[in-house]
C-alpha positions as CSV (number, residue, x, y, z in Angstrom):
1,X,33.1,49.9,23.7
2,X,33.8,53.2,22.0
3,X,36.5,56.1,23.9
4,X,36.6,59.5,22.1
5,X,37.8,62.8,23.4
6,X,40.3,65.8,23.5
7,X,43.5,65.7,24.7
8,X,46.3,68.9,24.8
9,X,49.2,68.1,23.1
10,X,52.6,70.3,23.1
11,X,55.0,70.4,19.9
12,X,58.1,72.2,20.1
13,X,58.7,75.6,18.9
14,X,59.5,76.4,15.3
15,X,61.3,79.7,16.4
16,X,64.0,79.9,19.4
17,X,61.8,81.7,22.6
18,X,58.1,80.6,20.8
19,X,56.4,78.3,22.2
20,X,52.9,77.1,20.7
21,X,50.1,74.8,21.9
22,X,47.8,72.6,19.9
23,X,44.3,70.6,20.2
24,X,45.1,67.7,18.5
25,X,41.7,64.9,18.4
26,X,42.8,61.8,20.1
27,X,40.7,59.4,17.9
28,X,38.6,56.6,18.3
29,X,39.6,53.8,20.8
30,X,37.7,50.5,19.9
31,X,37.5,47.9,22.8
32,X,38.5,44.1,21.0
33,X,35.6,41.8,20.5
34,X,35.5,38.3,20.5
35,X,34.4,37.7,16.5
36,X,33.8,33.9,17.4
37,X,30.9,34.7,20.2
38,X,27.6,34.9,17.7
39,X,28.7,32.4,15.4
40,X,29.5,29.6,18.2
41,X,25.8,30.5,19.9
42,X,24.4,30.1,16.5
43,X,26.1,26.8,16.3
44,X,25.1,25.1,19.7
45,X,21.3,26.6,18.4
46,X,21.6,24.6,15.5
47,X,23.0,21.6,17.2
48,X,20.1,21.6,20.1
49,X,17.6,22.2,17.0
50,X,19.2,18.8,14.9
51,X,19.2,17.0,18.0
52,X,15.6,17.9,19.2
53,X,14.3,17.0,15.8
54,X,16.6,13.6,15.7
55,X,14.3,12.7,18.7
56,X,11.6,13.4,17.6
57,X,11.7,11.8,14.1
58,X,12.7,8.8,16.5
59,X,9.4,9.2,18.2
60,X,7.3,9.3,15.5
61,X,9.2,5.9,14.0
62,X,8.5,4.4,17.1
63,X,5.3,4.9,16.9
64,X,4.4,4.7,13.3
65,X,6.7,0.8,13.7
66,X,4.0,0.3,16.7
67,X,0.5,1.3,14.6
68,X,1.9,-1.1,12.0
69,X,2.4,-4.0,14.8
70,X,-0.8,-3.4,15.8
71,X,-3.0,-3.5,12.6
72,X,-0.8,-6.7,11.8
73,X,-1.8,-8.4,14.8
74,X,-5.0,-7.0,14.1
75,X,-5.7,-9.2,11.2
76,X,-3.6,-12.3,12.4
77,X,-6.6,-12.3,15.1
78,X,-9.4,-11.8,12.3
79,X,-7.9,-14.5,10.2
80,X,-7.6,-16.7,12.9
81,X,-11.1,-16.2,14.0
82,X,-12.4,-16.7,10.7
83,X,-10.0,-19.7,9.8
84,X,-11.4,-21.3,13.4
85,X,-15.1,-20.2,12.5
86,X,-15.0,-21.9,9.5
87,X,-13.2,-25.2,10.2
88,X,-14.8,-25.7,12.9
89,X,-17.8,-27.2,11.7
90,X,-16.6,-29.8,9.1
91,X,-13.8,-30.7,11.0
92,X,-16.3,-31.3,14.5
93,X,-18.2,-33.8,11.5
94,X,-15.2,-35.5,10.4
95,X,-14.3,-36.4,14.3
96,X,-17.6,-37.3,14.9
97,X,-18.3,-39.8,11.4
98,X,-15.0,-41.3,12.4
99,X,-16.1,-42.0,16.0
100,X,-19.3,-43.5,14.6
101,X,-17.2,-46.0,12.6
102,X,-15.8,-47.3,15.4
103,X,-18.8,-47.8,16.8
104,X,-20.4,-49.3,13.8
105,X,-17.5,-51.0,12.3
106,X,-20.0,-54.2,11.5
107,X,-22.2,-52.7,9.6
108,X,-21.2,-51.8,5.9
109,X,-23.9,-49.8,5.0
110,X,-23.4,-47.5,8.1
111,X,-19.6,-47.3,7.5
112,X,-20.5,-46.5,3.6
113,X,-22.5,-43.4,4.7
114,X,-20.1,-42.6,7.6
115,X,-17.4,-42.5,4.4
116,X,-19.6,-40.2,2.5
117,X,-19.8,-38.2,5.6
118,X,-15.8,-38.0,6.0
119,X,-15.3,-37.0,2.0
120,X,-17.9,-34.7,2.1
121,X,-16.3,-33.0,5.3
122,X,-13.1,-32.9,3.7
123,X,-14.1,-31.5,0.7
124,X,-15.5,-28.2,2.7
125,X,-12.3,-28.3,4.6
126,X,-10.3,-27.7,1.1
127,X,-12.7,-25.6,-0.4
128,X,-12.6,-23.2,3.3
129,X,-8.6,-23.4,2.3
130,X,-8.8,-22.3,-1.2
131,X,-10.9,-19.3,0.0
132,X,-8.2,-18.5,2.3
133,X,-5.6,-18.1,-0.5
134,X,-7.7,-16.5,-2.5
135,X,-8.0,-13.9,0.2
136,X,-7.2,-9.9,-1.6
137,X,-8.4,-7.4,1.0
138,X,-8.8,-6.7,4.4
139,X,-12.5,-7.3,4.2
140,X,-14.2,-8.0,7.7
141,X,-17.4,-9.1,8.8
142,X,-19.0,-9.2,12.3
143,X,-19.1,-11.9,14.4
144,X,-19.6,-11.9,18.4
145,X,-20.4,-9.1,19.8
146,X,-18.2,-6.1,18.6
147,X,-15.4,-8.9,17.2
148,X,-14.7,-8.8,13.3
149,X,-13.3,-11.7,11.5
150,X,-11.9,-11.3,7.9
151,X,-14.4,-12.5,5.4
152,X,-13.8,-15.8,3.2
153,X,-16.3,-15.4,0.8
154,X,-14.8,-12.4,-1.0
155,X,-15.5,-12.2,-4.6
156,X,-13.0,-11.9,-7.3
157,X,-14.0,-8.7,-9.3
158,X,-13.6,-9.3,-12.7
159,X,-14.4,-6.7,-15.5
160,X,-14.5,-8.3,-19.0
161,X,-13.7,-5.6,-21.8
162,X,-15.5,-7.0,-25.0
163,X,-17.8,-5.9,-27.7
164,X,-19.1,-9.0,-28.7
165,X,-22.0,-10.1,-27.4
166,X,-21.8,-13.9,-28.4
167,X,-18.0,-13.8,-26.9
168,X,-19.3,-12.4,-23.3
169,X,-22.1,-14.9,-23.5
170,X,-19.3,-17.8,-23.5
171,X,-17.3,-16.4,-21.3
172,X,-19.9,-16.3,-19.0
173,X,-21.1,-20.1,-19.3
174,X,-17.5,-21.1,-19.0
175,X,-17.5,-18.9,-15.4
176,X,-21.1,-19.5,-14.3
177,X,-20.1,-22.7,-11.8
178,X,-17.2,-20.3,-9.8
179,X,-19.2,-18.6,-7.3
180,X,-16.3,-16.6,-6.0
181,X,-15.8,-14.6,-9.1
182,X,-18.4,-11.9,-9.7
183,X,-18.1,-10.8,-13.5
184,X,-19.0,-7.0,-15.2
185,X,-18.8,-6.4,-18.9
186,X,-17.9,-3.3,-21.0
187,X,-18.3,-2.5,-24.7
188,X,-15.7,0.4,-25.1
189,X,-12.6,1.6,-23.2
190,X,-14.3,4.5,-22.0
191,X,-17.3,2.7,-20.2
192,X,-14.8,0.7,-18.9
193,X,-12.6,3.4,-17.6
194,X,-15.9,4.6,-15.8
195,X,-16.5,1.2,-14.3
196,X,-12.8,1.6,-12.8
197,X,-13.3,4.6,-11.6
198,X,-16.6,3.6,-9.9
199,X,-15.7,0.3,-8.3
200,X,-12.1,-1.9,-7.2
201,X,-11.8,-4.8,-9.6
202,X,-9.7,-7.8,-9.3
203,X,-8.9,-8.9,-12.8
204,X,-9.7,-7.5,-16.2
205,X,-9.8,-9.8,-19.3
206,X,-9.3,-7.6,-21.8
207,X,-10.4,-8.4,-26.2
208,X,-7.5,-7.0,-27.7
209,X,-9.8,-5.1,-31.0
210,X,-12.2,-2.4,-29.1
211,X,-14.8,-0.2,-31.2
212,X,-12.8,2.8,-29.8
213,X,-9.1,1.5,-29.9
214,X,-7.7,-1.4,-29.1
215,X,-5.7,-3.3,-26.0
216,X,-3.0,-1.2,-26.2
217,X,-4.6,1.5,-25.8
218,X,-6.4,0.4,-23.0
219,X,-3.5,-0.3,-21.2
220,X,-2.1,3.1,-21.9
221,X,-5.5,4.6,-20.4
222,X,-5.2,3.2,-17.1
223,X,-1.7,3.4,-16.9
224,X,-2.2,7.2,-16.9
225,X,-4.5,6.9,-14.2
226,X,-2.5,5.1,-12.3
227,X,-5.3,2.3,-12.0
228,X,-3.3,-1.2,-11.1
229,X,-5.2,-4.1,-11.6
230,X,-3.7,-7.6,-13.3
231,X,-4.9,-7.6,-17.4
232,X,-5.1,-10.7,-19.5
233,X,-5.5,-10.1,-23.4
234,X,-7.6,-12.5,-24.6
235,X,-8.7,-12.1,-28.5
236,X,-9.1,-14.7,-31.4
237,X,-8.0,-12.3,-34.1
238,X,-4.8,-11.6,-32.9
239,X,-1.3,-13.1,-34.0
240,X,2.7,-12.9,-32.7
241,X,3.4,-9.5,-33.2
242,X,0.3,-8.2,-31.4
243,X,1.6,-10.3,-28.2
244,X,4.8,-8.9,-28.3
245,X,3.9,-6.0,-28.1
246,X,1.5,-6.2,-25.6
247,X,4.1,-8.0,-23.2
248,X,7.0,-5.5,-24.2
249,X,4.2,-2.9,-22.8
250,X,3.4,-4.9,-20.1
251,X,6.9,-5.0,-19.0
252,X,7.5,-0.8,-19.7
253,X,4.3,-0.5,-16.8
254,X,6.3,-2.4,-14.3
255,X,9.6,-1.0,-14.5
């Protein structure tokens, strides 16, 4: 707070008998304040602020940690139910062929087809197993009611990159008894960075000499679009140095 005013102040005479008066200004008169009051309030702002947000980042960890739980158990369930769904049948066989055996243990022509019964089981039971280890994606299908189980028979989406006609032709032969993998073909790097674009694939096998570049430069195309999907170089025409550098590429991409 601020005090101002006049006040009548008496100086001594210069001359013996005078006697003179003067209005002298009394000044300014500032009340002390505490300098450390705004700062400190600032500071107990800023630590309510911090620990408010501190909370709530906590919150949202929480919950995020929770959702990821969730979708995690989410698919245990699916792959469970599908797993059960699948070996249920072969394996109810196998019980049942081995049962009959016992019954029928006399009789070698019935325990001959009761053996065939029991391989043939087993072999569904190891094919339904290589399915499940080929699994890739979260890919459901319905099952009772509103219940989704993950799907076995997902394909493995394979994009060959070749010009030759004669080359894809053997390809395909050598790939025409694996009914899991489902196989697209491109002529050029640019109709195959349009299949990319267009679809998800799985694999790419990849001829190293392209009529518009070659592997390299493939590699480099989808590296710039970020695209991340496993490449094997496969080419008759190629030699040492072209594999080195494909793999000292290769290795660049994952670092």
């Amino acid at each position: 707070m601020v005090k101002q005013g006049f006040k009548v102040l008496n100086f001594p005479p210069k001359q013996k008998g005078a006697r003179h008066t003067r209005v002298g200004y009394q000044g300014l008169k500032m009340k002390p304040r505490n300098s450390n009051e705004k700062p400190e309030k600032t500071t107990q702002e800023l630590e309510r602020s911090v620990a408010e947000l501190k909370k709530a980042n906590k919150e949202i960890l929480e919950q995020q940690r929770a959702i990821i739980e969730e979708e995690r158990l989410k698919v245990l369930l699916q792959m469970a139910g599908a797993t059960a769904h699948e070996l249920n049948q072969p394996l109810m066989a196998l019980l049942c062929n081995i049962e009959l055996m016992r019954m029928n243990k006399d009789s070698p022509e019935e325990m001959a087809h009761y053996l065939a019964q029991i391989e043939d089981s087993g072999r569904r039971i190891a094919d339904i197993v290589k399915r499940i280890q080929n699994i890739r994606h979260d890919e459901t299908r319905p099952y009772l009611g509103d219940t989704r189980i993950i799907n076995l028979e997902q394909k493995v989406e394979t994009l060959s990159l070749e010009d030759s006609d004669d080359d894809f032709e053997t390809l395909s032969a050598i790939l025409k008894d694996h009914d899991q993998i489902n196989l697209s073909w491109a002529k050029s790097i640019d109709e195959a960075v349009q299949l990319l674009e267009q679809g998800q694939y799985d694999l790419i096998l990849l001829d190293y000499f392209l009529p518009d570049g070659n592997g390299l430069d493939f590699i480099k195309s989808i590296d710039k679009k970020g695209v991340e999907v496993p490449v094997v170089v496969i080419t008759g025409q190629g030699d040492e140095m072209i594999a080195s550098q494909v793999i000292r590429r290769s290795l660049r991409l994952s670092d």
